[in-house]
C-alpha positions, 0 to 999 in steps of 0.5 A: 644736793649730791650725796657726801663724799666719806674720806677715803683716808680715815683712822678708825676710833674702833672705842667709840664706834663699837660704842655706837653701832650697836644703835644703828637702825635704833630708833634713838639720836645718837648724840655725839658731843665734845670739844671742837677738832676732837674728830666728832665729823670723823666719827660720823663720816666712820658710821657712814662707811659702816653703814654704806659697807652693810648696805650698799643702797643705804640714803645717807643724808649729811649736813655739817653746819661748818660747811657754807653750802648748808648755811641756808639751815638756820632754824627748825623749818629750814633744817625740816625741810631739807631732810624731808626733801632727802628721804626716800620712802620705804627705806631707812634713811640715816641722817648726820648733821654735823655742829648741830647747835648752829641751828635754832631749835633744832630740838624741834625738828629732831623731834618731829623727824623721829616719828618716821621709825625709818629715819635713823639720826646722828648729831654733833654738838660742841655745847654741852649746855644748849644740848643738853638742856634742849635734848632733855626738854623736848626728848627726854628718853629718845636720844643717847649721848656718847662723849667724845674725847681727845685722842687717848694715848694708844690712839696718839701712837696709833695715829702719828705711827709711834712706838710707845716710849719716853720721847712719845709720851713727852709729845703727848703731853706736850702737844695733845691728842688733836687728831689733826696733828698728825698733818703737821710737825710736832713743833712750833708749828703745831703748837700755832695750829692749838692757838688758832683752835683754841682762838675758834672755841674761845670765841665761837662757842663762848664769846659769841654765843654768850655775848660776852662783853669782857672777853679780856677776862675770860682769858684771863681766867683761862691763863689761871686755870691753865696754871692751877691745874690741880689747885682748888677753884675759889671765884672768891679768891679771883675776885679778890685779887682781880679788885687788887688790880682795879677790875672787879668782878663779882664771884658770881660771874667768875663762876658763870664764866667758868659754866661758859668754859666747861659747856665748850669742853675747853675744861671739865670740872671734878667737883669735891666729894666727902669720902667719910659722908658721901656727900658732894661739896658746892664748892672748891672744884677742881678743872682739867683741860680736855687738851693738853696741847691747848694748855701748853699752846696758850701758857707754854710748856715748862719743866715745873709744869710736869706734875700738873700735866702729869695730874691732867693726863690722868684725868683725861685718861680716866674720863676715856675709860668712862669714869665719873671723877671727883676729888676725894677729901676725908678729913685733912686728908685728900684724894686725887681721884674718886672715880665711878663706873657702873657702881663701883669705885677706884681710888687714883693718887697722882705724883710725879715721883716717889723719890722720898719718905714722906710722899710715899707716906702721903700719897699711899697713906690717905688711901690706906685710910679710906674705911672701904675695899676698892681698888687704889692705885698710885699712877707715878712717873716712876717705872717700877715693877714690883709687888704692891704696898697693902695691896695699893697697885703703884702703876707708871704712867705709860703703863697706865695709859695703855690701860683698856680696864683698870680693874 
């Protein structure tokens, strides 16, 4: 089959490829994972390039399993198969297959082509529960996995040509980060483009997958999480209300449903963590959307929606930045944020504005009372400059967003 053309037009993610080219010739897959049309293809057509620039008689062997000419790869033997019959002998061959879940054990083959040290993998994946499980099955310690997420702020301004101001800021957190965005008016259109992306997640990567009979529900449950950004999760609680309108559904489905959501990236779950006893709670998660564009296209964007938002880009921007996020409780008291990188901690407030005593007392309140001495900021959408408050940093969301390192 003729070599992959690479897109002559390509906007690099300097972030993640400097993430990953250190693994180039490693005798590892490099797993790349993340929600759909968050520009995993682009990454690998990135690579290639890099690649092909260090090596001009580099054998790059492609396959997107989004792209018909490929639908012949259905399973393990087929996928086997055609690689073997790419490879040239006595040379590294770097192979990219792209959406890599649409193919039947496929853990399998991986596995068998990785005892040539000659053969270089890069896969793509929108599941995290089929990669997961099956990678960490069949190649536990042969693989490294690099999350792939929406466009950050600096990348949004960076792709569309925009200066960082108030009204790029209110595009971003209305329309999002999908790359693809930037072929397109940042208006209704736009927003008719999220519908059909999220319309593909939704049912390829859940309803069918999972052979979901009640698809009514499931998007149901996606309309509430969209409007409780921020709020505790309780499947109780849904269920309770669902048999108020004569459906029932059990809490152990809702929170199945919910599992369905998270391993297609349409959300992320930050589970509650006690600060005091430093134990994880089995329950009462809170979720954030990958993409705030997807939110908005399917519930609207409203002006009271602002501070949930606000809490979710934060979210988002922290994931970016590598963090571990869970929601802090201590006591009565709660914080947004618990985030962890490399063993250390920061704690994060969110609020839309400081305009009154009482949440300034709140939200630098709870984190003066956390008995330890990592770094705690405020991220509002107040500008400010000025000193900090018992050394609690209170940066303004622009500010924040462009942030490489927080500390």
């Amino acid at each position: 089959m003729k070599q992959q053309a690479i897109p002559s037009s390509l906007i690099e993610r300097p972030s993640y490829i400097d993430q990953i080219s250190p693994y180039i010739k490693k005798n590892l897959i490099k797993v790349i994972t993340g929600q759909r049309r968050v520009g995993k293809s682009y990454l690998l057509f990135q690579l290639m390039k890099l690649i092909q620039d260090s090596e001009e008689r580099a054998n790059l062997i492609y396959i997107n399993k989004e792209d018909l000419r490929f639908d012949f790869i259905k399973n393990a033997n087929d996928l086997h198969e055609y690689v073997h019959s790419q490879l040239k002998s006595e040379q590294h061959n770097y192979i990219f297959i792209d959406e890599i879940q649409d193919i039947t054990d496929f853990e399998k083959a991986l596995r068998s082509l990785l005892l040539d040290e000659n053969n270089d993998l890069y896969i793509t994946g929108s599941n995290a529960k089929m990669l997961s499980g099956e990678l960490a099955t069949y190649l536990s310690g042969r693989y490294i996995e690099f999350n792939v997420y929406s466009l950050s702020y600096p990348e949004f301004l960076s792709f569309h040509r925009l200066k960082d101001t108030d009204q790029s800021l209110a595009h971003y957190f209305k329309f999002g980060g999908l790359p693809y965005l930037i072929n397109l008016p940042l208006n209704n259109q736009a927003f008719e483009y999220l519908k059909s992306v999220y319309s593909t997640i939704i049912f390829r990567d859940v309803v069918s997958r999972y052979n979901l009979r009640n698809s009514l529900f499931l998007e149901k449950l996606v309309l509430f999480l969209a409007d409780s950004i921020g709020s505790l999760f309780s499947a109780k609680r849904i269920s309770d209300f669902l048999k108020s309108q004569q459906t029932n559904l059990a809490p152990h489905q809702i929170q199945l449903y919910n599992s369905y959501l998270t391993s297609a990236y349409i959300i992320h779950e930050a589970g509650r963590y006690d600060i005091i006893g430093k134990k994880i709670f089995e329950s009462g998660s809170k979720f954030y959307f990958e993409n705030t564009g997807l939110r908005n296209a399917i519930i609207g964007y409203k002006p009271n929606d602002l501070g949930k938002i606000l809490e979710n880009v934060v979210y988002n921007h922290l994931l970016y930045l590598g963090y571990k996020i869970k929601v802090g409780t201590m006591n009565t008291q709660e914080i947004d944020f618990v985030c962890e990188r490399n063993g250390e901690l920061l704690y994060v407030q969110v609020a839309l504005r400081l305009d009154n005593e009482a949440t300034i007392e709140r939200e630098f309140g709870n984190l003066l009372a956390i008995p330890d001495n990592y770094p705690k900021i405020v991220v509002t959408n107040d500008e400010f400059n000025g000193n900090t408050q018992q050394g609690i940093k209170h940066i303004y969301i622009r500010d924040f967003l462009m942030l490489k390192t927080i500390v």
